[in-house]
PDB file of N, CA, C and O in Angstrom:
ATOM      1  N   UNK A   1      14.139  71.429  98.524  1.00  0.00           N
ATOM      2  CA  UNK A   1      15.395  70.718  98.493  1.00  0.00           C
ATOM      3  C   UNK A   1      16.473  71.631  99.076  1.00  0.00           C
ATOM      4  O   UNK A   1      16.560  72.786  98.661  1.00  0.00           O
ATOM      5  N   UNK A   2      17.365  71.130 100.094  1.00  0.00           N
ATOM      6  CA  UNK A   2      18.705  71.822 100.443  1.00  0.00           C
ATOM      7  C   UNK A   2      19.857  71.928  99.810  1.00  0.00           C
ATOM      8  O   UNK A   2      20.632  72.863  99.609  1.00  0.00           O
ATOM      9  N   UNK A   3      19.833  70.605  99.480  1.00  0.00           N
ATOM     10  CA  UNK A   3      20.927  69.946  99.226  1.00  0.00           C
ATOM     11  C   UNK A   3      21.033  69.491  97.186  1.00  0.00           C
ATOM     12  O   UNK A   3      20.071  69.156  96.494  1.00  0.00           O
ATOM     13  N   UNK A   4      22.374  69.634  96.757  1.00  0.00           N
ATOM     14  CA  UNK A   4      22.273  69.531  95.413  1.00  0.00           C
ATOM     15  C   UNK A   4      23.231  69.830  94.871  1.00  0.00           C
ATOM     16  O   UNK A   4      24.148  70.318  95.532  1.00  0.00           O
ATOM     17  N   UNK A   5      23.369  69.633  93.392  1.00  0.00           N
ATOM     18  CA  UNK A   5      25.087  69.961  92.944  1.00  0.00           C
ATOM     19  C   UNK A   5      24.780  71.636  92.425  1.00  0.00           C
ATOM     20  O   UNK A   5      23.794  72.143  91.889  1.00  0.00           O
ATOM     21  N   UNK A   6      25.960  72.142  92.807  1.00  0.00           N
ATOM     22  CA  UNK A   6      26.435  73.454  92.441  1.00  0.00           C
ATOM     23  C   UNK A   6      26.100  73.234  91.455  1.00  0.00           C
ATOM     24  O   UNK A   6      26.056  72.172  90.834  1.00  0.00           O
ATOM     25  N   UNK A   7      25.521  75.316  90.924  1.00  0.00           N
ATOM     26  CA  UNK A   7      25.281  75.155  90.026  1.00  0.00           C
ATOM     27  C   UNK A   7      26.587  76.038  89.215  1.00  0.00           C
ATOM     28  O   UNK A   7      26.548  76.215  87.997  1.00  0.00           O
ATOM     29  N   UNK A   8      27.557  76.475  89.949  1.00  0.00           N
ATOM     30  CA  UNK A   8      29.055  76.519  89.874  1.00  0.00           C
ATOM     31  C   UNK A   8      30.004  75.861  90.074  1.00  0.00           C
ATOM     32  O   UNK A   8      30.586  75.362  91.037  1.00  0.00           O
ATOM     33  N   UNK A   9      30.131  75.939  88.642  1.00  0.00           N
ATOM     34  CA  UNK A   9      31.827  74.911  88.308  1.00  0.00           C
ATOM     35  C   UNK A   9      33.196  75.527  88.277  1.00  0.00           C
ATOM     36  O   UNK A   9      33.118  76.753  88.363  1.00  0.00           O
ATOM     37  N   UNK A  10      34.346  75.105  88.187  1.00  0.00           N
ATOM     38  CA  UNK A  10      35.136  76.209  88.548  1.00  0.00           C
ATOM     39  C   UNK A  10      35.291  77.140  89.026  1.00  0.00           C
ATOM     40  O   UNK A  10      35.840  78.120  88.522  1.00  0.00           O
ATOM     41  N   UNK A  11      34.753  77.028  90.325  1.00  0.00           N
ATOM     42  CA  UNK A  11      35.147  78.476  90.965  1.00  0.00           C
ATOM     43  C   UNK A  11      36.830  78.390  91.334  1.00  0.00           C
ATOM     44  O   UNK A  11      37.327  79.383  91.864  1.00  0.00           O
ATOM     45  N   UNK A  12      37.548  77.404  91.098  1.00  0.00           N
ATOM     46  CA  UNK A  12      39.105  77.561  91.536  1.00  0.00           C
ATOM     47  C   UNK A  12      39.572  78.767  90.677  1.00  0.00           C
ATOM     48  O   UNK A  12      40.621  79.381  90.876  1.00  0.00           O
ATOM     49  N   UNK A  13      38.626  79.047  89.653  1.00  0.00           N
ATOM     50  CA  UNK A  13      39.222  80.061  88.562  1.00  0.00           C
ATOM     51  C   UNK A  13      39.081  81.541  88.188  1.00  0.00           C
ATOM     52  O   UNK A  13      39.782  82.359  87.595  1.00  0.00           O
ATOM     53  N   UNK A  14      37.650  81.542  88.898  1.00  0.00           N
ATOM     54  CA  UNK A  14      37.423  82.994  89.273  1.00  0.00           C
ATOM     55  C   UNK A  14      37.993  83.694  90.696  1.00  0.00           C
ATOM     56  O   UNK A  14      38.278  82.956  91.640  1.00  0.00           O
ATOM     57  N   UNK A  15      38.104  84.753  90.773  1.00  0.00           N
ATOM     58  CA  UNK A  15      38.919  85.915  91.533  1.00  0.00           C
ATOM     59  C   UNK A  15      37.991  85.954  92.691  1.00  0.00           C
ATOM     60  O   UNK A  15      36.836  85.527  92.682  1.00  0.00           O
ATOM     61  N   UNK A  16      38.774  86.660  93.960  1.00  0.00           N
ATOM     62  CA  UNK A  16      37.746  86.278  94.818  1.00  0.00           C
ATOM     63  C   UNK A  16      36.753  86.930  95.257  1.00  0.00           C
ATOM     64  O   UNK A  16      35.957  86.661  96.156  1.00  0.00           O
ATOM     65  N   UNK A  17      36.862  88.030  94.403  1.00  0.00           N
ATOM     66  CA  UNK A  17      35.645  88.876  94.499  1.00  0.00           C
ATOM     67  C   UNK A  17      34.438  88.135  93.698  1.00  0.00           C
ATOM     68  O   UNK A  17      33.272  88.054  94.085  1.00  0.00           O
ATOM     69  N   UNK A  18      34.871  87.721  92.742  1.00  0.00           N
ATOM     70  CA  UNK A  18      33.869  87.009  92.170  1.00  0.00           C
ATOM     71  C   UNK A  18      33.106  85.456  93.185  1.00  0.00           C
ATOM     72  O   UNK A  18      31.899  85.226  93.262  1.00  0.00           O
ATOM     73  N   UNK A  19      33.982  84.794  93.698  1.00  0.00           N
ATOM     74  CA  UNK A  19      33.364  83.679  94.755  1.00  0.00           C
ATOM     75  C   UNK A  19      32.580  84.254  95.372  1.00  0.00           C
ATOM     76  O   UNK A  19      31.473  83.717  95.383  1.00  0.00           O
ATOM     77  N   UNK A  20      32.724  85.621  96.199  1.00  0.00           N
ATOM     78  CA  UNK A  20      32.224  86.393  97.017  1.00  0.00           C
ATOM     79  C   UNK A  20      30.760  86.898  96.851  1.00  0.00           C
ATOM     80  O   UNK A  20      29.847  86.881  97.677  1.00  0.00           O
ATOM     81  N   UNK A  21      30.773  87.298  95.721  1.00  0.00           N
ATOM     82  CA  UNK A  21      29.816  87.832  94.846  1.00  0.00           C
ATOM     83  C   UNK A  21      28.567  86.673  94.716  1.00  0.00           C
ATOM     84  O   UNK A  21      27.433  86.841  95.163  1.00  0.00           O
ATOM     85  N   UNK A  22      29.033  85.496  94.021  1.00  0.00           N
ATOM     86  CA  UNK A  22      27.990  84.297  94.350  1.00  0.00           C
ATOM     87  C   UNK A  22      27.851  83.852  95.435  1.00  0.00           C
ATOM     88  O   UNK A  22      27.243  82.782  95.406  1.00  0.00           O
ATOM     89  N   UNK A  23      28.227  84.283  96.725  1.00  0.00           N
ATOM     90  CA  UNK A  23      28.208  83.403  97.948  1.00  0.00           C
ATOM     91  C   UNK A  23      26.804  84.752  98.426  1.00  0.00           C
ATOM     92  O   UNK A  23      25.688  84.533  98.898  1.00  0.00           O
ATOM     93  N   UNK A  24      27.270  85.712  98.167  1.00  0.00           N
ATOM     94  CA  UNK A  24      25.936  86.840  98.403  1.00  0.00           C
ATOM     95  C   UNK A  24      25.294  86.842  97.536  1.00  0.00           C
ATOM     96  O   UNK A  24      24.147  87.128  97.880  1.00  0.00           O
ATOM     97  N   UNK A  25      25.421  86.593  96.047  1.00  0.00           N
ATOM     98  CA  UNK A  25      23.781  86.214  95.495  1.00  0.00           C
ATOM     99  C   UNK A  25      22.986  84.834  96.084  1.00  0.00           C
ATOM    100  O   UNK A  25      21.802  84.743  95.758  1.00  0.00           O
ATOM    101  N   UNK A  26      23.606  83.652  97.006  1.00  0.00           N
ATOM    102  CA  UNK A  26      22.928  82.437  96.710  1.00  0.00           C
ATOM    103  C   UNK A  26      22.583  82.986  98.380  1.00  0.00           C
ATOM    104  O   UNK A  26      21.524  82.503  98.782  1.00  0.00           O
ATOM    105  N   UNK A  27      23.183  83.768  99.258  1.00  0.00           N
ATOM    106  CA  UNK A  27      22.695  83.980 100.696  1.00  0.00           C
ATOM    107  C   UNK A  27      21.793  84.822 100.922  1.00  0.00           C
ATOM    108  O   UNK A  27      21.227  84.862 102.015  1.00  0.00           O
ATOM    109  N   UNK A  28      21.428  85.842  99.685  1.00  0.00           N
ATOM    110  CA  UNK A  28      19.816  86.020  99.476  1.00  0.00           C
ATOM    111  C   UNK A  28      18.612  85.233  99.281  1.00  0.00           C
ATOM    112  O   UNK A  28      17.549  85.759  98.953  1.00  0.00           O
ATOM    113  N   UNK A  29      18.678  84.636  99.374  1.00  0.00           N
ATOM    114  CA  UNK A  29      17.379  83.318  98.333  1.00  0.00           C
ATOM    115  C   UNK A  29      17.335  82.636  99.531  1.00  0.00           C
ATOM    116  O   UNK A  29      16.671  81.610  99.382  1.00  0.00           O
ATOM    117  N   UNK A  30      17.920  82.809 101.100  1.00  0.00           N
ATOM    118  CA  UNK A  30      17.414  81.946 101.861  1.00  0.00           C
ATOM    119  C   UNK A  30      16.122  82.595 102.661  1.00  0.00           C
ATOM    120  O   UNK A  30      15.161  81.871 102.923  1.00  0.00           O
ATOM    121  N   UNK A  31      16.135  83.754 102.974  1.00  0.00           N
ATOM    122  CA  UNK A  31      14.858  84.318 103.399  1.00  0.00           C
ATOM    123  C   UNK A  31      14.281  83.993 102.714  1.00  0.00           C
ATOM    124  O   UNK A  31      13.763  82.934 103.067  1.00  0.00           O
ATOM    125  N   UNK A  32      13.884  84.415 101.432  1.00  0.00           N
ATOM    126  CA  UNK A  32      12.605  83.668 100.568  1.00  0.00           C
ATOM    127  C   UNK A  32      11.995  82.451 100.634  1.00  0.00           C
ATOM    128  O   UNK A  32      10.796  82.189 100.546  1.00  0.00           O
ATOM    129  N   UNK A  33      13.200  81.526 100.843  1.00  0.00           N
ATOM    130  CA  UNK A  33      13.002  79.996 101.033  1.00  0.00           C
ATOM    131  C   UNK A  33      12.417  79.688 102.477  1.00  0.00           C
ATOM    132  O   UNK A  33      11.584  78.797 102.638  1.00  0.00           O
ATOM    133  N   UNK A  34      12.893  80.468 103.514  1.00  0.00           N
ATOM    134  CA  UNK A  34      12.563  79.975 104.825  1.00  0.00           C
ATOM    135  C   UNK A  34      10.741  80.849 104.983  1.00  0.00           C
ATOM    136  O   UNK A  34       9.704  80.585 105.591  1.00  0.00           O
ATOM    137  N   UNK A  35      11.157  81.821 104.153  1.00  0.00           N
ATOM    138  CA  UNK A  35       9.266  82.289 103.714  1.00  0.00           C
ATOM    139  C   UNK A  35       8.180  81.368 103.641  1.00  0.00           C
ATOM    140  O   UNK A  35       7.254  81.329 104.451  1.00  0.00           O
ATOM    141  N   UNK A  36       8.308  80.688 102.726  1.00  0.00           N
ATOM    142  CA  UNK A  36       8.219  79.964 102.007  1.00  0.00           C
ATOM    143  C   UNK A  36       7.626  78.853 102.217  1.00  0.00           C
ATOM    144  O   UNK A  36       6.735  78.334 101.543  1.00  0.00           O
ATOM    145  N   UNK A  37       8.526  78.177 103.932  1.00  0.00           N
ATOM    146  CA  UNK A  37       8.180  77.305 104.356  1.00  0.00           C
ATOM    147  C   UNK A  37       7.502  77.358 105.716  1.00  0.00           C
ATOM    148  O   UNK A  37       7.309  76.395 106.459  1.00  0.00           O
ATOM    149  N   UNK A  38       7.114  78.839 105.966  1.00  0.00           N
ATOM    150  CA  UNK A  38       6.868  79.081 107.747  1.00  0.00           C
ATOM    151  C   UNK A  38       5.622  78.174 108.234  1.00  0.00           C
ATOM    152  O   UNK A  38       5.666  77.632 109.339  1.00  0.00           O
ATOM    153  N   UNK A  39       4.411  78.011 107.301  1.00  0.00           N
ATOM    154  CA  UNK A  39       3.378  77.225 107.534  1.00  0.00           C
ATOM    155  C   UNK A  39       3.923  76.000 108.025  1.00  0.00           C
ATOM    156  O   UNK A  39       3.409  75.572 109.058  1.00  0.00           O
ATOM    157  N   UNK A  40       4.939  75.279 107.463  1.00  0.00           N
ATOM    158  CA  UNK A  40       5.415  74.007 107.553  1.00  0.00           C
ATOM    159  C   UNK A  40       6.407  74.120 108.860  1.00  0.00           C
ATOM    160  O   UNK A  40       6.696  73.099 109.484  1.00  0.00           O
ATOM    161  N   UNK A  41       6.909  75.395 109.240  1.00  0.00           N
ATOM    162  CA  UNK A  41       7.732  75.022 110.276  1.00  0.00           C
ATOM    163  C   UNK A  41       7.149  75.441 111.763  1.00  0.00           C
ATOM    164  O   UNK A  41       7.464  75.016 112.874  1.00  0.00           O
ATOM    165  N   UNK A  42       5.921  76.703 111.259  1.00  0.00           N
ATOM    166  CA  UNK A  42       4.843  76.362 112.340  1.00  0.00           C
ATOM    167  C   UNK A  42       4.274  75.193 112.604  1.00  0.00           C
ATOM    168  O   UNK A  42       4.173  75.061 113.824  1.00  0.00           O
ATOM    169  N   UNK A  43       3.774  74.102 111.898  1.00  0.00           N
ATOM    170  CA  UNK A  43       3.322  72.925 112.590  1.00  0.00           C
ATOM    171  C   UNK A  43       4.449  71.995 113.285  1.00  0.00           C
ATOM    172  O   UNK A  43       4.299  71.252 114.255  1.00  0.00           O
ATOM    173  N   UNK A  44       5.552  72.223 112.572  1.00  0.00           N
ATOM    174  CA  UNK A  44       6.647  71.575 113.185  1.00  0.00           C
ATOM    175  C   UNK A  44       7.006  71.662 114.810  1.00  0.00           C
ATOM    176  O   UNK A  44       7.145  70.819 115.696  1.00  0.00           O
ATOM    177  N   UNK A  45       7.091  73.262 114.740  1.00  0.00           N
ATOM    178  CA  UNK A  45       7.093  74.154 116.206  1.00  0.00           C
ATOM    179  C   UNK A  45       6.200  73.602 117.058  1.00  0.00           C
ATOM    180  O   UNK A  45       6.487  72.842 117.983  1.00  0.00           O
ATOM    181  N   UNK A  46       5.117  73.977 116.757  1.00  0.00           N
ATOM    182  CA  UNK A  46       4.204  73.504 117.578  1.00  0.00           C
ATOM    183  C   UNK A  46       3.667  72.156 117.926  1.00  0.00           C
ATOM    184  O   UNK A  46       3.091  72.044 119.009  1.00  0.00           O
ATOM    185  N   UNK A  47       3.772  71.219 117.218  1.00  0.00           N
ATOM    186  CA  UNK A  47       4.011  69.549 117.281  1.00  0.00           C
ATOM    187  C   UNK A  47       5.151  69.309 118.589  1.00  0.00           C
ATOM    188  O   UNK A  47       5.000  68.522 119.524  1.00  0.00           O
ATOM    189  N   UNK A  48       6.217  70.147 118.376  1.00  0.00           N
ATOM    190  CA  UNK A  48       7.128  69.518 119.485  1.00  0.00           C
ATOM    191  C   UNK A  48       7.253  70.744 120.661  1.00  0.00           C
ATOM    192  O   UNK A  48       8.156  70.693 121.495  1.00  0.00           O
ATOM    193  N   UNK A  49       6.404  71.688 120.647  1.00  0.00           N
ATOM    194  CA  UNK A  49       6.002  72.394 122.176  1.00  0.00           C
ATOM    195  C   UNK A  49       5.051  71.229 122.536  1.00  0.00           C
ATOM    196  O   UNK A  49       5.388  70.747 123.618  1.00  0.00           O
ATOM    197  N   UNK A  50       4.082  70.675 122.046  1.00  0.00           N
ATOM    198  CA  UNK A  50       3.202  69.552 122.552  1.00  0.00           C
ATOM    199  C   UNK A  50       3.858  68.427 123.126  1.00  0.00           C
ATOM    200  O   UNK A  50       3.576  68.101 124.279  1.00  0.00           O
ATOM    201  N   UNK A  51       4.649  67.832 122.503  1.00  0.00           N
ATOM    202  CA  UNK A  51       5.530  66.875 122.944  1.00  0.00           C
ATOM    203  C   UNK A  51       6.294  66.684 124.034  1.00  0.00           C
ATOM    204  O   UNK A  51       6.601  65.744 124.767  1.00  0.00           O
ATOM    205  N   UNK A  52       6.567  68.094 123.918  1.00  0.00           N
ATOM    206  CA  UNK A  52       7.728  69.012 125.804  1.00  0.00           C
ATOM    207  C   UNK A  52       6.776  69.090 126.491  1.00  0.00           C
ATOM    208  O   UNK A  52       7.335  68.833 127.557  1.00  0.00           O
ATOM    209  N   UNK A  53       5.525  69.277 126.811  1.00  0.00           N
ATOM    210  CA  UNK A  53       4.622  69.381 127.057  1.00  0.00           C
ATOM    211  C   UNK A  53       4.430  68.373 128.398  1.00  0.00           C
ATOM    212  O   UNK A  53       4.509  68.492 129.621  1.00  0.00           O
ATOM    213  N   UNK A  54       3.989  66.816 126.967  1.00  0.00           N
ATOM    214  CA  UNK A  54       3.672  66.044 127.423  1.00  0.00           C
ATOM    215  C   UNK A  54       4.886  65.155 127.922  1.00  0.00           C
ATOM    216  O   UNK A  54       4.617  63.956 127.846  1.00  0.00           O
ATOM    217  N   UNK A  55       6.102  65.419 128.394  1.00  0.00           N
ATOM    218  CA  UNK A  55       7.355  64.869 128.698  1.00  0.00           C
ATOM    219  C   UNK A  55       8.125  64.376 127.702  1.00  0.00           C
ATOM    220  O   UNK A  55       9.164  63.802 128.031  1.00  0.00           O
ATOM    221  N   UNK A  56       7.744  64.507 126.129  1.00  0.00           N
ATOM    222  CA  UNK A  56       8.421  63.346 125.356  1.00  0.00           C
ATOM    223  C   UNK A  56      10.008  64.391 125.103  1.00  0.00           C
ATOM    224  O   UNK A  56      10.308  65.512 125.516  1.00  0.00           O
ATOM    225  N   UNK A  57      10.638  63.537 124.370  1.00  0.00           N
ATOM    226  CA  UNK A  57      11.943  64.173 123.688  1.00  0.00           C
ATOM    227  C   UNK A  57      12.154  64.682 122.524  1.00  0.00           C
ATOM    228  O   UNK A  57      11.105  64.291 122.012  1.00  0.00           O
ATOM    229  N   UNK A  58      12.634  65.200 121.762  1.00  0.00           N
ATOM    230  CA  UNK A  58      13.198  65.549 120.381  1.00  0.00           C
ATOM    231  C   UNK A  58      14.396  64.657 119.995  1.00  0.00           C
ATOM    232  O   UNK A  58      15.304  65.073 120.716  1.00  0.00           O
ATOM    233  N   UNK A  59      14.695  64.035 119.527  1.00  0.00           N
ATOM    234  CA  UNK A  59      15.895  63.551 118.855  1.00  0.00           C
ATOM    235  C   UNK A  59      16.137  63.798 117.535  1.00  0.00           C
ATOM    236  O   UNK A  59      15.706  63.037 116.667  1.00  0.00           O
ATOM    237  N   UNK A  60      17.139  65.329 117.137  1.00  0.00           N
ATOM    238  CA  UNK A  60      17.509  65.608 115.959  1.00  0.00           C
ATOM    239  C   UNK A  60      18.520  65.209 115.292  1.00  0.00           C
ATOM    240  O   UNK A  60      19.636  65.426 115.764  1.00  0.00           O
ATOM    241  N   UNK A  61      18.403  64.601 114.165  1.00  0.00           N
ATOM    242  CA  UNK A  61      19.666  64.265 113.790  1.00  0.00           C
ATOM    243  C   UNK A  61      20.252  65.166 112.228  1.00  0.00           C
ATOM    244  O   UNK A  61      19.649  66.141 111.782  1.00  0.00           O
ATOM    245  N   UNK A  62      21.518  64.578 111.590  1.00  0.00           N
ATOM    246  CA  UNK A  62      21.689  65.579 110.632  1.00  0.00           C
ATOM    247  C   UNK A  62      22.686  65.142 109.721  1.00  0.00           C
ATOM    248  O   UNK A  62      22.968  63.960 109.919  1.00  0.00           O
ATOM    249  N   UNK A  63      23.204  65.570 108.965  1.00  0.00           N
ATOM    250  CA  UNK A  63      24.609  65.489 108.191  1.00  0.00           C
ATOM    251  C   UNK A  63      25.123  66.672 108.147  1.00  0.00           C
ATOM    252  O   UNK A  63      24.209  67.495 108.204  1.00  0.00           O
ATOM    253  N   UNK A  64      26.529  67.354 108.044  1.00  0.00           N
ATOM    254  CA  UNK A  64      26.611  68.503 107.612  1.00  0.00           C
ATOM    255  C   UNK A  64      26.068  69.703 108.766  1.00  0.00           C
ATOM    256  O   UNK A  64      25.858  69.660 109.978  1.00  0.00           O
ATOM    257  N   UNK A  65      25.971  70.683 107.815  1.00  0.00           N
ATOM    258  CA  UNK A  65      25.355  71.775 108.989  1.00  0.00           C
ATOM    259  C   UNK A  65      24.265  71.169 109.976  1.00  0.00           C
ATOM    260  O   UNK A  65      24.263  71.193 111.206  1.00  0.00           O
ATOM    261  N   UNK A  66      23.322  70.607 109.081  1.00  0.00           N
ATOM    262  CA  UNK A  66      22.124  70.174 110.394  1.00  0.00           C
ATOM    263  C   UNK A  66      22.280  69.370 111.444  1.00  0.00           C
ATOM    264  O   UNK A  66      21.580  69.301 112.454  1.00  0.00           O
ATOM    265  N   UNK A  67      23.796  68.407 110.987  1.00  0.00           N
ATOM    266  CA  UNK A  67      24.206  67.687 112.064  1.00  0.00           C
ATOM    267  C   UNK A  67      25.064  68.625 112.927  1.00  0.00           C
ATOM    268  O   UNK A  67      24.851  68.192 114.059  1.00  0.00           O
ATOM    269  N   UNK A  68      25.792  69.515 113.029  1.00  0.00           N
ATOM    270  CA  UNK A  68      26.253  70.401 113.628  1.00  0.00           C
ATOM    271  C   UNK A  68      25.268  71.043 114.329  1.00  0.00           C
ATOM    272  O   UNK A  68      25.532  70.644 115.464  1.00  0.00           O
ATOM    273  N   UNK A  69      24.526  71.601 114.419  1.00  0.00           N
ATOM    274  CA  UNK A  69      23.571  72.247 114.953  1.00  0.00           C
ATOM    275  C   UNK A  69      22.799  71.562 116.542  1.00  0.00           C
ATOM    276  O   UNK A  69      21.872  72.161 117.086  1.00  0.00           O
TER     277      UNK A  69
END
C-alpha cells in the first residue's frame, strides 16, 4: 500500500525539528519497501522492454506524485 492516513496527527503543533525528524524516519522505510518489491518490478520492467520491442506503447497514468511523474 502507498497510500493511507497519517499516522501523524497534529503536526501543526510540533516544532520543526520535530516534522523534520518524522519526514526522515518515514524516508527511511522506502528502500526497504522498494526491496521488497524488486521481483515485482522486474517483471514489470521487463513486460514493457517486450512491448517497446514489439512497437506497443506504455500509457501511465497516476494521481499525485505518480501522476506527476
Amino acid at each position: 500500500m502507498t497510500e493511507g492516513r497519517s499516522a501523524y496527527t497534529e503536526l501543526d503543533a510540533l516544532s520543526t525539528r520535530e516534522i523534520l525528524e518524522i519526514i526522515n524516519r518515514e524516508d527511511r522505510q522506502v528502500p526497504e519497501a522498494v526491496g521488497r518489491e524488486i521481483p515485482k518490478i522486474e517483471q514489470a520492467v521487463e513486460r514493457i522492454v517486450e512491448a517497446f520491442a514489439d512497437g506497443r506503447r506504455l500509457f501511465y497514468v497516476g494521481a499525485g506524485t505518480s501522476g506527476r511523474l
